[in-house]
C-alpha positions in Angstrom: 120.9 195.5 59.4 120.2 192.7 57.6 122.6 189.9 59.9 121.5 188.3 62.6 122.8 189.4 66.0 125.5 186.3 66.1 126.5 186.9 62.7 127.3 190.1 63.7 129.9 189.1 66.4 132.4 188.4 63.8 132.2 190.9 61.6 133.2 194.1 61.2 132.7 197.4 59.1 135.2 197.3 56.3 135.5 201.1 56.2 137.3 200.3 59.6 139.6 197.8 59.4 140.3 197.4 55.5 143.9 198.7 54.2 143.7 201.3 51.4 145.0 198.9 48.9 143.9 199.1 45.2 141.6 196.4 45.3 140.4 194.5 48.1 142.3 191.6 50.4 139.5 189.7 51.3 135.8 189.5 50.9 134.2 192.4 51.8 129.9 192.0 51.9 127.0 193.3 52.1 124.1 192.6 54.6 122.7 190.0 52.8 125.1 187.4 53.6 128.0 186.7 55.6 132.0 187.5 54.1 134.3 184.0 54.1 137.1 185.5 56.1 140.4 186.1 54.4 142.0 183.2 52.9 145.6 182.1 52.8 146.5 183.0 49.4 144.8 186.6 49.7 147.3 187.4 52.8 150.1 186.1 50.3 148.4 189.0 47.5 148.4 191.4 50.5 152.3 190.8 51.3 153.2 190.2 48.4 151.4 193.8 47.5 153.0 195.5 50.5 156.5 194.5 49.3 156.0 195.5 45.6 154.7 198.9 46.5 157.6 199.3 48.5 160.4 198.6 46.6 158.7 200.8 43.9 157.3 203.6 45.7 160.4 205.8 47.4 161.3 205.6 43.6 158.7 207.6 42.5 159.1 210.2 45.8 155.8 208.7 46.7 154.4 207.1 50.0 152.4 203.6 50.0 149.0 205.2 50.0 149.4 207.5 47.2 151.6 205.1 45.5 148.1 202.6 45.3 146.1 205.9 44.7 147.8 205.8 41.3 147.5 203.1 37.9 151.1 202.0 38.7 149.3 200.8 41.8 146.5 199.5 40.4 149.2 197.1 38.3 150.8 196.1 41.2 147.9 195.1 42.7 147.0 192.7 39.6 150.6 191.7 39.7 150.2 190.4 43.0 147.6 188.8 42.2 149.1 186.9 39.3 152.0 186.3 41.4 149.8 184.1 44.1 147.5 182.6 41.9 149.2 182.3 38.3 149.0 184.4 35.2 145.4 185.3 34.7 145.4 188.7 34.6 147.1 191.2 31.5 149.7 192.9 34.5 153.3 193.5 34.4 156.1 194.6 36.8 157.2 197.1 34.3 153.6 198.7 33.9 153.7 199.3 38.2 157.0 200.5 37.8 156.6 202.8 34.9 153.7 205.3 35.8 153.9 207.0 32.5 153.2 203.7 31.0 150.7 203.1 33.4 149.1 206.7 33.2 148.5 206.3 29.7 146.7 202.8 29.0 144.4 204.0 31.7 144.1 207.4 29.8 143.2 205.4 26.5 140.6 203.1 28.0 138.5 205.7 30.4 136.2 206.8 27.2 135.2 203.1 27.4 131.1 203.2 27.6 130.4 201.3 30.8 127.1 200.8 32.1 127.0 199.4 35.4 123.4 198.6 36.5 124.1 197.6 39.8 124.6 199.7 42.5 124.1 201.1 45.7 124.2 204.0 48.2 125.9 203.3 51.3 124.4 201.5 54.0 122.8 203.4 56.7 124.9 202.6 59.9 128.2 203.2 57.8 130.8 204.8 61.3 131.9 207.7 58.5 131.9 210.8 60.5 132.9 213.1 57.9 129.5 211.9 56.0 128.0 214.4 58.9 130.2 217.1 57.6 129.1 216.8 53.6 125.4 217.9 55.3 126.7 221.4 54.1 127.8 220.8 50.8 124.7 219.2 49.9 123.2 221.9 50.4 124.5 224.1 49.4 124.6 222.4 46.0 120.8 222.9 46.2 120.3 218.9 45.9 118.2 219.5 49.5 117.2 223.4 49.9 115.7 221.9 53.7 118.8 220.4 54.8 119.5 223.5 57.5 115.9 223.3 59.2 115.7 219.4 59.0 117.8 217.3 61.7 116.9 214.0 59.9 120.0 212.3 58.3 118.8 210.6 55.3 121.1 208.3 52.7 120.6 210.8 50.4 121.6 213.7 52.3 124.7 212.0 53.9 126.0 209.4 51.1 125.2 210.3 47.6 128.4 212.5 47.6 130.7 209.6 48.5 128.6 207.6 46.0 129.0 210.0 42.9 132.7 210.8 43.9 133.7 206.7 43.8 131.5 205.7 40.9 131.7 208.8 38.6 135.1 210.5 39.6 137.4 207.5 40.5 135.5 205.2 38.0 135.5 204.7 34.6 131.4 204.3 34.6 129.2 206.5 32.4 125.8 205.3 33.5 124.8 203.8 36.7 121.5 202.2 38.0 120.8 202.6 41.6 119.3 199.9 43.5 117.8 198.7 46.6 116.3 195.9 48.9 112.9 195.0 50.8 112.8 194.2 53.9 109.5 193.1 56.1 110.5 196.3 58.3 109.6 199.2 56.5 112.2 201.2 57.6 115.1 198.9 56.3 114.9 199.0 52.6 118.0 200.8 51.6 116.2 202.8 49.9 112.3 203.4 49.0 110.9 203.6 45.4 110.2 207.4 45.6 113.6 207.4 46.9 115.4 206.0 43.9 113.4 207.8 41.7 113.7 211.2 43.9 117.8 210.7 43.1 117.7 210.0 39.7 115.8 213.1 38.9 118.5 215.3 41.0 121.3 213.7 39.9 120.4 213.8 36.1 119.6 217.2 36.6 123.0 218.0 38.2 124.7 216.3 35.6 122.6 217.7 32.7 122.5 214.3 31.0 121.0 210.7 32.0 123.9 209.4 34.1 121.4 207.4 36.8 118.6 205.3 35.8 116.4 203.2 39.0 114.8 200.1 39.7 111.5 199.9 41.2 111.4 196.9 44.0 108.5 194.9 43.4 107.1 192.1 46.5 105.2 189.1 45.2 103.4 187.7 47.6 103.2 190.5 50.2 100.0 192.3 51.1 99.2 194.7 48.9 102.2 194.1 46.4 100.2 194.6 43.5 99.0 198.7 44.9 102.2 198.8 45.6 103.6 198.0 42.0 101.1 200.6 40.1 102.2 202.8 42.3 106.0 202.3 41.7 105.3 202.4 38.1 103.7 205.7 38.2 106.9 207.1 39.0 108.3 205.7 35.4 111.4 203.0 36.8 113.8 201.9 34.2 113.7 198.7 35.5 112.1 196.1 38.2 113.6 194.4 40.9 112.5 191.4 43.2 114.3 189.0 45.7 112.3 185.8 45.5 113.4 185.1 48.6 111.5 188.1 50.0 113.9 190.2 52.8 117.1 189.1 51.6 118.7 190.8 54.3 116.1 189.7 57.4 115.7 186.2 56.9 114.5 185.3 59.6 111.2 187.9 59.0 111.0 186.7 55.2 107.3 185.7 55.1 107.2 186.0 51.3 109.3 184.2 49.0 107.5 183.9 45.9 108.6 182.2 42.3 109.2 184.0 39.4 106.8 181.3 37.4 103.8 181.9 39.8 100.3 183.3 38.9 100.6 185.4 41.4 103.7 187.2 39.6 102.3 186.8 36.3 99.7 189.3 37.6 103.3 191.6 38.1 105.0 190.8 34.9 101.5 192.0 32.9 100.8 195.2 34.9 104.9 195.7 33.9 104.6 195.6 30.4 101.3 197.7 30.2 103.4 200.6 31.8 106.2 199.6 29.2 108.7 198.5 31.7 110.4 195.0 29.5 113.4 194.4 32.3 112.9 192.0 35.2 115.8 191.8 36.9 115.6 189.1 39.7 118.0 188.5 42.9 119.4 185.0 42.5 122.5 183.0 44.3 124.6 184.6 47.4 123.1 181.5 49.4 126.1 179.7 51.0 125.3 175.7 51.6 124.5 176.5 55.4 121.9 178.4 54.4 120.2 175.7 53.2 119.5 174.4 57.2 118.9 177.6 58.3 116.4 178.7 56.1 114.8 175.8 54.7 111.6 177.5 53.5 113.5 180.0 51.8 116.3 177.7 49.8 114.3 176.7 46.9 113.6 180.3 46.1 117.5 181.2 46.2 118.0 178.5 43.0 116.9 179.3 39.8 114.5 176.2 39.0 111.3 178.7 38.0 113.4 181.0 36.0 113.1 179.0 32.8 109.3 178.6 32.3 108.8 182.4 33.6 110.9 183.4 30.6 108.9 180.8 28.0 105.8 182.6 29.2 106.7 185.5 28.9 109.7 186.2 25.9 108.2 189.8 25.8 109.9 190.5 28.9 114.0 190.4 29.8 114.9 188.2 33.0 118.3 190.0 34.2 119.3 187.4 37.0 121.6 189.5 39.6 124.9 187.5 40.5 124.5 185.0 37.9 122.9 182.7 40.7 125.9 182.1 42.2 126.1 180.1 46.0 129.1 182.3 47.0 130.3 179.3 48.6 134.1 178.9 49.9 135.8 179.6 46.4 138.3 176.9 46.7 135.5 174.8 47.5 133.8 175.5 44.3 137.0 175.6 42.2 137.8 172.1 43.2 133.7 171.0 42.7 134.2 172.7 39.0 137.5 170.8 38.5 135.7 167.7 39.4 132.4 167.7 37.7 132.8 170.9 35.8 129.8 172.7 36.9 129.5 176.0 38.8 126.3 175.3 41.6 123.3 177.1 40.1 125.6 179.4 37.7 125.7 175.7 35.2 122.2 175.8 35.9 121.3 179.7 34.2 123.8 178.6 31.5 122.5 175.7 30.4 118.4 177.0 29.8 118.7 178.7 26.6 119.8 175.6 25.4 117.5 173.4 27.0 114.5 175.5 26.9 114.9 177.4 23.6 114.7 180.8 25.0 116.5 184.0 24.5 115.6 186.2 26.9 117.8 185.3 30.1 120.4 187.1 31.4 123.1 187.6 33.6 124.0 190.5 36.1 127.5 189.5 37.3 127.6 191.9 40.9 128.9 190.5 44.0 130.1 187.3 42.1 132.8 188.8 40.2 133.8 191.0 42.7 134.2 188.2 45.6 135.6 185.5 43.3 138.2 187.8 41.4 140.1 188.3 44.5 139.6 185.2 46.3 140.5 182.3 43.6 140.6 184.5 40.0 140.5 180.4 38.5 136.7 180.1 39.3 135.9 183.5 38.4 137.5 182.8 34.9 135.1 179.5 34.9 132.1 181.7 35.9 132.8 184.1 32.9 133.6 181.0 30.5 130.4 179.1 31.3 127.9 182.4 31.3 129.6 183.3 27.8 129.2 179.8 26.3 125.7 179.0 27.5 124.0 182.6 27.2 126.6 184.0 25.1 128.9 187.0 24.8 125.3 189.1 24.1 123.5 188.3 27.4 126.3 189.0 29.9 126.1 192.0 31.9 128.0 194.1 34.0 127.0 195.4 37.3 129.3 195.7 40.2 127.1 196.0 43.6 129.3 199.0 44.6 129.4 200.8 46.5 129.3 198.1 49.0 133.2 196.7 47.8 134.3 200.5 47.2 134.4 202.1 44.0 134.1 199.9 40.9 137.5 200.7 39.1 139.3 197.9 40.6 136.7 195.3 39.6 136.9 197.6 35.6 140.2 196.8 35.8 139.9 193.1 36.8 137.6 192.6 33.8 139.9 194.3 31.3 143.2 192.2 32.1 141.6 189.1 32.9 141.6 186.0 30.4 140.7 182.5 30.8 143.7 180.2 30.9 144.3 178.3 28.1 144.2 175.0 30.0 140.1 175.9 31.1 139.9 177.1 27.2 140.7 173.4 25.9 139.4 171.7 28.6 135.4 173.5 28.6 135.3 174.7 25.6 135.5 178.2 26.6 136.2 180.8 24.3 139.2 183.7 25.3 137.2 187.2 26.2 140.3 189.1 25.0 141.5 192.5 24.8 139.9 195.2 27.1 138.0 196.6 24.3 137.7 194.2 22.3 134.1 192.3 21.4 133.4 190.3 24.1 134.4 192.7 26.8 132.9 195.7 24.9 129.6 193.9 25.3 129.5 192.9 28.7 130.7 196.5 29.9 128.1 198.1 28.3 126.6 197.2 25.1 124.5 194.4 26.3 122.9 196.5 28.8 122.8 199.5 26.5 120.2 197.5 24.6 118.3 196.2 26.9 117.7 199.8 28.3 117.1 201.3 24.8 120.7 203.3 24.8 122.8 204.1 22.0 126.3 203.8 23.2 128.1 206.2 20.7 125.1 208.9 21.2 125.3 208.5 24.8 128.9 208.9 25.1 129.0 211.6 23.0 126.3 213.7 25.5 128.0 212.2 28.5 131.7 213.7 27.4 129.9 217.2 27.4 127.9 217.3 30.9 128.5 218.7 33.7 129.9 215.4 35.3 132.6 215.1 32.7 133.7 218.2 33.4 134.1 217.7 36.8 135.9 214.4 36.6 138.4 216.1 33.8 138.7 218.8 36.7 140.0 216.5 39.3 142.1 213.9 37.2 143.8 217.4 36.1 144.4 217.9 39.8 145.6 214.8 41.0 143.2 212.1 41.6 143.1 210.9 45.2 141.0 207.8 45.0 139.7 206.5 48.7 140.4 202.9 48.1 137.9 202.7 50.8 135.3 199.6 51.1 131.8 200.1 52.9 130.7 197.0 53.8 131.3 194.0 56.3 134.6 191.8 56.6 135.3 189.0 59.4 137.2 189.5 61.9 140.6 188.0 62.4 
C-alpha cells in the first residue's frame, strides 16, 4: 500500500514465507518503511532454534510447531537468542526443557497489567483466505447484523477476530489502543476515525469492560484539517495521533508535513484540550538514512527538532513520541555508531530535552523499535532502553508494540521481561539495570506509565478486567490448550 512499486519487488508478505517460530527471524514491517533483510546472526538464532527445538521436542511427544506453540518454546527461542548474541536475556536451557517449569512463570506473570497503546488491525491486502471464512462468525456474533446482505469486505469484518485472538487470547495485554495512518488517498488509511471509534464501542461492549481505547488521526496542514479535527473529537478519542511527515506510508503523495511547534498546530493542540483530550501522541523515527535523498522535503519532519518548544508551550498537554524517534537504520550500523560516540540517531536527541529544556511532559512509545532491534542486535536495543530510562526516566517510558503488524505481542512481553542491560553498557553510560519482570522499572513501562497518562487505575482495572467476558474466554482456551499462530502480518525481504 504504502511502498513504492520497486520497493515492492523485494518484498514479500510475512504471513507467507515466515516460519512459525516463537518470535520472529528477521525484520518483519509494516508499509511505512522497508524491512533490512535477515542478517547473519538472526539465521544463526534461527538454526540454532531449529536444533534446540529438536533435540527437546520428541521428548515431550511433541512436533516442532506445537513445541514453539508452548513457553518451553518461547525459552528456547530467547535461548537462542542469548546463544548468538551473548547473555542479555533471563532464559535457560532447563526452563525450554522443563515445560512445567516453563508453564508456571508464565502462569504467575499473565495477571501483569499491560497496556499496550499501540496497535493495529491487519492490513488490507493480507493473502489470508480463511479471513473470508470468519465473515460468518462475525456475524453471527452480532458485531455486524448486515454482514449476509453486504458483499463489501471491510477490516473490521474480516480482521478484528485475528486481532482480538493474538492480542487478547495469546497475549498477556489487558488494554489495547487501536491505531491508524493518513494517507493523501482517502481510501488508504488503515482505518478511518469513525472506524476506530465504531470498534471500540463493539469491542468494549463484547467484552463488557473498557479493553480498547482509539486515537483520532489529526492532519496539520491539509485542507480542512481543522473540520476535520472537531469532528474527530465529537466522537470522544482517547488520544490523538499525527505523522508530521503527512502519508507516512505514500511518500511520494505527502504534500503536508507539518511541525509539531507550528501555529498552524497550535490551532490543533487548543481545540484538543477544549474537548479534554491531554495526549498527543506524534509518529517520529522509522526513517532509514536513504530516506534522507529520497525525500528531502520530508526528512526534517521525521527528526524530532520541534518536539521540544511544542512541549514548553504547551506543558498542559502530553507529547507521546511513537518509536522513540528512532532511524531504524541497519542495527549493527547503529550499534557500532553507539559504541563509538555513544549516541542513538534521534533516540539521544528525545532523551536529552527534559534536561536541556526543563520540561516534563515528553514521552516515549517504544513500537516498532523494540520489536525490530530485539531480534536483530538485542545490544542496541538494551542501549535504546538505557538512554530513554536515563534521560526521560523510568516514569515516561511506554509500551506499545505496533502489533499486529510483527504477530501477536507476547514474544516482544516476553523480550521485555527477560531482558537486562549488560553490565559492561551499565558502567560504561551510566545506565541503570531495568530488572526483574515485575519489578519497578518494568512495571512502569508495561503499564503504569500509560495507565496515568490515560486516567486508569491499574489495580481497579485489573480487578474489572479479570471478571469480563474476555477473561473468561482466554481462561476458556488456555484450559483447552492454547494454539498460538506465531504468525506475522506484515512485509519481509526476499532472500
Amino acid at each position: 500500500m504504502g511502498l513504492q512499486p520497486d520497493d515492492r519487488t523485494g518484498l514479500i508478505g510475512a504471513e507467507r514465507r515466515e516460519p512459525r517460530t516463537p518470535l520472529p527471524v528477521r525484520m518483519v514491517a509494516s508499509e511505512e518503511y522497508l524491512p533490512v533483510a535477515q542478517t547473519a546472526k538472526q539465521r544463526e538464532t534461527e538454526a540454532r532454534l531449529y536444533t534446540l527445538a529438536d533435540s527437546i521436542a520428541p521428548k515431550l511427544g511433541l512436533s516442532r510447531r506445537r513445541f514453539f506453540q508452548t513457553s518451553a518454546g518461547m525459552a528456547a527461542a530467547f535461548v537462542a537468542l542469548n546463544e548468538s548474541f551473548g547473555d542479555l536475556f533471563g532464559a535457560a536451557r532447563a526452563e525450554a526443557m522443563t515445560p512445567e517449569a516453563a508453564d508456571a512463570r508464565a502462569a504467575a506473570l499473565s495477571g501483569q497489567f499491560i497496556m499496550d497503546m499501540h496497535t493495529h488491525f491487519l492490513r488490507d491486502d493480507t493473502k489470508l483466505t480463511h479471513f473470508v471464512r470468519m465473515r460468518e462468525t462475525v456475524a453471527s456474533r452480532g458485531w455486524n447484523p448486515h454482514l449476509s446482505q453486504s458483499g463489501a469486505q471491510t477490516i473490521e469484518d474480516l480482521k478484528f477476530d485475528n486481532y482480538h485472538k493474538e492480542i487478547f487470547l495469546d497475549s498477556d495485554t489487558k488494554i489495547a489502543l487501536i491505531s491508524s495512518a493518513p494517507s493523501e488517498i482517502p481510501d488508504d488509511w488503515f482505518l478511518t476515525n469513525a472506524q476506530m471509534a465504531e470498534a471500540r464501542a463493539k469491542v468494549n461492549a463484547a467484552a463488557g469492560s473498557q479493553r480498547l481505547m482509539t486515537h483520532a488521526i489529526v492532519t496539520p496542514e491539509a485542507p480542512g484539517w481543522l473540520d476535520d479535527l472537531d469532528a474527530a473529537l465529537e466522537l470522544k478519542p482517547d488520544s490523538l495521533k499525527g505523522y508530521t511527515v503527512g502519508d507516512n506510508t505514500h511518500k511520494d503523495l505527502a504534500r503536508h508535513p507539518w511541525r509539531m511547534d507550528s501555529e498552524e498546530t497550535y490551532k490543533g493542540y487548543e481545540k484538543a484540550l477544549k474537548a479534554g483530550v491531554r495526549n498527543i501522541c506524534v509518529h517520529k523515527g522509522l526513517w532509514g538514512r536513504a530516506m534522507d535523498t529520497r525525500f528531502p522535503h520530508l526528512a526534517p519532519h521525521a527528526r524530532v527538532d520541534d518536539v521540544a518548544q511544542a512541549a514548553k508551550d504547551w506543558p498542559q498537554l502530553n507529547f507521546i513520541i511513537y518509536h522513540a524517534a528512532y532511524r531504524l537504520d541497519d542495527p549493527d550500523w547503529a550499534l557500532a555508531e553507539f559504541e563509538r560516540t555513544s549516541r542513538i540517531d534521534w533516540v539521544t536527541d528525545l532523551a536529552e530535552i527534559p534536561e536541556r529544556h526543563g520540561v516534563t511532559n515528553i514521552y516515549a512509545d517504544l513500537g516498532q523499535i523494540f520489536a525490530q532491534t530485539l531480534i536483530a542486535q538485542p545490544r542496541i536495543c538494551a542501549a535504546i532502553l538505557g538512554q530513554l530510562v536515563k534521560g526521560l526516566g523510568e516514569t515516561r517510558v511506554c509500551w506499545g508494540t505496533d502489533a499486529v503488524w510483527t504477530g501477536s505481542p507476547q514474544w516482544q512481553i516476553e523480550g521485555l521481561r527477560r531482558l537486562e542491560i549488560p553490565e559492561d553498557m551499565q558502567k560504561a553510560h551510566g545506565f541503570a539495570p531495568l530488572g526483574a519482570a515485575d519489578g519497578p522499572v518494568k512495571t512502569a513501562i508495561f503499564g503504569g506509565n500509560n495507565a496515568r497518562l490515560y486516567g486508569i487505575a491499574p489495580e481497579t482495572a485489573s480487578a474489572a478486567l479479570a471478571g469480563d467476558r474476555f477473561a473468561a474466554l482466554r481462561r476458556d482456551y488456555l484450559a483447552a490448550g492454547a494454539t498460538p499462530s506465531n504468525r506475522r502480518y506484515g512485509y519481509v525481504a526476499r532472500g
